[in-house]
Structure formats: C-alpha cells, structure tokens
N, C-alpha and C positions, 0 to 999 in steps of 0.2 A: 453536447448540451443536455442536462438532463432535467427531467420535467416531472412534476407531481402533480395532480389533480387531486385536490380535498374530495373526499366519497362520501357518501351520506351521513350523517350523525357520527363524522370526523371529528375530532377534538385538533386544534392547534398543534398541540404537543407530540399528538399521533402521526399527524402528515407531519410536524418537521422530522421525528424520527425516521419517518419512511425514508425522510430525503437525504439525510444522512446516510444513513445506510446503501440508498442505492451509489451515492458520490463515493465510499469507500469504495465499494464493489467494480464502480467503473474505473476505479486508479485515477481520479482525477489530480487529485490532490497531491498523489506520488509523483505524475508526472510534471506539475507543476514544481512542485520543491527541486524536483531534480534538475532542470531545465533554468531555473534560475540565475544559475552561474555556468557559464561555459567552460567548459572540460574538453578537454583534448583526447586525442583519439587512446593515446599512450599510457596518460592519465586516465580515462576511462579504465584501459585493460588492466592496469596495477591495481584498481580498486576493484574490480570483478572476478583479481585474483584473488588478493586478501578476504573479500567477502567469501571464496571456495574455499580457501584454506580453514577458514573459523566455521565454517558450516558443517565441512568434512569433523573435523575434530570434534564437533560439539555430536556429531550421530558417534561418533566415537567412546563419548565420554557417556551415553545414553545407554549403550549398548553392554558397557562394562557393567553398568548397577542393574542390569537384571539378573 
C-alpha cells in the first residue's frame, strides 16, 4: 500500500505527482498487469526467454554504433 501525506504549502498536483512516482517505483502497477491473466509455469519461461533473446540483441545492436 502506498501512502502520500500532502506537506505544507503542497499544491494538489505536486502530491499527486509524488504519488505517482512512488506507485511506479514500487512496481505496483507492473505486477498487477501481469498477474491479471494467468500464465503457466512453461508459458512464463518462453516469454522470459524471448524477452533475453531481444534484450541481448538490442545491447548488441547498441554496441555496434559506437
């Protein structure tokens, strides 16, 4: 759960961004999206492959343009 207290001569806009900010930070949001649809253990590991595979490649393709 994450919690923002307004501070003194806070504007609206400034505490919601705070809270923003901290809700990315804490992956909430990530692990909800993910967690939405159930995924199998199998399915899990083919997409944590293909996410390595594109990852790898993309420092690959990084490294060639210096």
């Amino acid at each position: 759960m994450t919690f923002v207290f307004i501070r003194p001569n806070e504007s609206q806009d400034q505490l919601l961004k705070r809270f923003r900010k901290k809700v990315v930070k804490s992956g909430i949001l990530s692990t909800v999206r993910r967690k939405r649809w159930f995924i199998s253990k199998s399915e899990l590991r083919r997409v944590e492959k293909k996410k390595a595979i594109r990852r790898i490649k993309r420092r690959q393709m990084t490294r060639m343009g210096e």
